[in-house]
C-alpha positions in Angstrom: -5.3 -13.4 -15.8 -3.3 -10.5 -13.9 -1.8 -7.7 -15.7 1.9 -7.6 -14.4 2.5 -4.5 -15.5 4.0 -1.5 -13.7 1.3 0.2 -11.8 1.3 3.4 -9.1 0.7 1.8 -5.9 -2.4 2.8 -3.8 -0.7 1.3 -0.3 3.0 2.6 -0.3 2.6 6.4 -1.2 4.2 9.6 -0.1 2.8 11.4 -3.3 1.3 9.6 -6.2 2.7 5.6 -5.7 5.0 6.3 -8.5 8.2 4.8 -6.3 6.5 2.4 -4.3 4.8 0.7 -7.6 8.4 0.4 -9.1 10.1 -0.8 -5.8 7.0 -3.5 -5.9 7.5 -4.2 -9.3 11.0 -5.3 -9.5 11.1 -5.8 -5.4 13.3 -3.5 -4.4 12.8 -1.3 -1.0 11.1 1.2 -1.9 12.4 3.9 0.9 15.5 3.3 -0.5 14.6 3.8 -3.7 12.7 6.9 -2.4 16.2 7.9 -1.1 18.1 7.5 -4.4 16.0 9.0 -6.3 15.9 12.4 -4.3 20.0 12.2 -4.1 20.0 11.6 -8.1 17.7 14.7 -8.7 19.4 16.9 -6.6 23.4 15.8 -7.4 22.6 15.8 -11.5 21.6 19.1 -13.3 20.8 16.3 -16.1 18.3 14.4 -14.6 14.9 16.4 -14.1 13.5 14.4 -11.1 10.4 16.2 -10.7 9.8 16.0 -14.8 10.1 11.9 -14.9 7.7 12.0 -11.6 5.0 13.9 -13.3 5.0 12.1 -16.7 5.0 9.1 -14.8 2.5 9.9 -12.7 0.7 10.6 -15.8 1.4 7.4 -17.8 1.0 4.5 -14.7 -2.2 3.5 -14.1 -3.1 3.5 -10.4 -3.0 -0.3 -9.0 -6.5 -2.0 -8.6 
């Protein structure tokens, strides 16, 4: 049985597949998603973009 879990994706990457596995996950584009997230980070002193991208990094596994 597959897992359908959220997982980093190995195929649409600019850095670690963090984006592109949650774009594929809930299928959603996942440049646009790129886009948002960026605009989010950089607009909102309360949202540490580049915090939530590490620990995620950290806690998806990587996509077989």
């Amino acid at each position: 049985m597959a897992d359908n879990g959220l997982h980093r994706s190995r195929h649409d990457r600019m850095v670690a597949g963090v984006l592109g596995g949650i774009a594929r996950h809930y299928g959603w584009n996942s440049t646009l998603l790129r886009v948002l997230y960026v605009l989010v980070s950089l607009l909102s002193a309360a949202f540490p973009g580049i915090l939530v991208y590490l620990i995620a990094w950290l806690l998806m596994p990587e996509s077989d």
